[in-house]
C-alpha positions as CSV (number, residue, x, y, z in Angstrom):
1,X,-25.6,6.9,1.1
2,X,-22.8,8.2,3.6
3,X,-19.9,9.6,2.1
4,X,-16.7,8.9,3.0
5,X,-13.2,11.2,3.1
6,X,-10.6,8.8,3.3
7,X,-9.0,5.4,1.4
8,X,-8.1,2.8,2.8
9,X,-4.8,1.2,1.1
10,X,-4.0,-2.2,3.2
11,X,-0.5,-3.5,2.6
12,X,-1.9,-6.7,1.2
13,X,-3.2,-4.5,-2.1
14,X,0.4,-4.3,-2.6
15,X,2.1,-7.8,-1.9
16,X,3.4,-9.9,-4.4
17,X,3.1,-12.6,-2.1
18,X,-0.4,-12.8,-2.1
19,X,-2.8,-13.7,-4.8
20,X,-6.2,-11.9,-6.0
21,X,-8.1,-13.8,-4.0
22,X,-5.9,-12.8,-0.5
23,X,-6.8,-9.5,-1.3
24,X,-3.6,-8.6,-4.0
25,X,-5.7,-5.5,-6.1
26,X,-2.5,-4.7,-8.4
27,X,-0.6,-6.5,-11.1
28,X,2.2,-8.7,-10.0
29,X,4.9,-6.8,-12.3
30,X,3.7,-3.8,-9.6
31,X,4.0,-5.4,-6.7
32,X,6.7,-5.3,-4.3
33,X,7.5,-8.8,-2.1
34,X,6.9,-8.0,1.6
35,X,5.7,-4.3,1.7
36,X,6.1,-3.0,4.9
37,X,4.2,0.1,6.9
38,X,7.3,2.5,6.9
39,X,8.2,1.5,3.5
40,X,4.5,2.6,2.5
41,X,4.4,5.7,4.6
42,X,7.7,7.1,2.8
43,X,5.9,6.4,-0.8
44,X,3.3,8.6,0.6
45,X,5.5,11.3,2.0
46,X,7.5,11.7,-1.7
47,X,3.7,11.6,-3.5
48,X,2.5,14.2,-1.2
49,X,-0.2,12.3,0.5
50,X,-1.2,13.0,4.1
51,X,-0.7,9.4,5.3
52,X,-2.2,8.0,8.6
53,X,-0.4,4.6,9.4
54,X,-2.7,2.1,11.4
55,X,-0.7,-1.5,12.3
56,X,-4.6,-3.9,12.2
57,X,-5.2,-7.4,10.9
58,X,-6.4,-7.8,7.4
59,X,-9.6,-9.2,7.4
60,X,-9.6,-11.9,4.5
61,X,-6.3,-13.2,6.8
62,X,-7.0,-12.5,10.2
63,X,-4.3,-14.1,11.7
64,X,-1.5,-12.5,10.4
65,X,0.1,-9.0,11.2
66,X,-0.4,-6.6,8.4
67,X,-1.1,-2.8,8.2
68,X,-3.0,0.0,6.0
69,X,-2.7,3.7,5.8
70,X,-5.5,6.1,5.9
71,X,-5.5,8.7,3.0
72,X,-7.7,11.8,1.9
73,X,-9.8,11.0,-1.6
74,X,-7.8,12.4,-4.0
75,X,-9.0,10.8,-7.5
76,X,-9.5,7.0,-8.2
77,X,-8.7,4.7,-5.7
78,X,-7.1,2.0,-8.1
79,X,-4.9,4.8,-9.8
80,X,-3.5,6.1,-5.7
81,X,-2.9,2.4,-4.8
82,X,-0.5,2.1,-8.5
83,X,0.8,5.8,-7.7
84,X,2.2,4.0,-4.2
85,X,3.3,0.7,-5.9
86,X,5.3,2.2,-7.7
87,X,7.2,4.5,-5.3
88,X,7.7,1.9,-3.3
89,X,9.7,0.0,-5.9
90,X,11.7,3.2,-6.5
91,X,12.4,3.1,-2.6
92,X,13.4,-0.5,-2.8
93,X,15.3,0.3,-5.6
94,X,17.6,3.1,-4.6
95,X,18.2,1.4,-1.1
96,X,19.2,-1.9,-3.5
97,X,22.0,0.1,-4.7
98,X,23.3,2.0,-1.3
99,X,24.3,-0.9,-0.3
């Protein structure tokens, strides 16, 4: 079996807006509504992740617009995916009170 260096973390993983079945692979009270690349990109910045953006089309919804990020294997795959959830509702949260 061919071993592979990277994760895949789709924004759909992520969206609150989607259910399990659309590809949603947290719990909702982790989600964010409407996760976007950049947004996903900085979480990985403050974790310390080496984060390769890709903009693609998910492929249980092909027809919409979403993106994914390309990460080096570094532990479980569920436990990175909640690591990024979760600063990216500390993003959303600090730029809630700037303005």
């Amino acid at each position: 079996m061919k071993e592979y260096e990277r994760f895949v973390v789709w924004l759909d993983y992520l969206d609150s807006e989607r259910k399990r079945a659309e590809g949603r692979r947290i719990p909702l009270n982790s989600c964010v509504r409407g996760p976007t690349l950049d947004e996903m990109v900085q979480a990985c910045k403050k974790l310390n992740i080496d984060a390769q953006p890709e903009k693609a089309f998910y492929p249980k919804a092909a027809r919409r617009q979403s993106g994914y990020v390309s990460i080096k294997k570094t532990g479980r795959k569920q436990q990175v995916i909640m690591a990024i959830a979760r600063e990216m509702s500390r993003i959303r949260g600090s730029q809630a009170k700037k303005v």
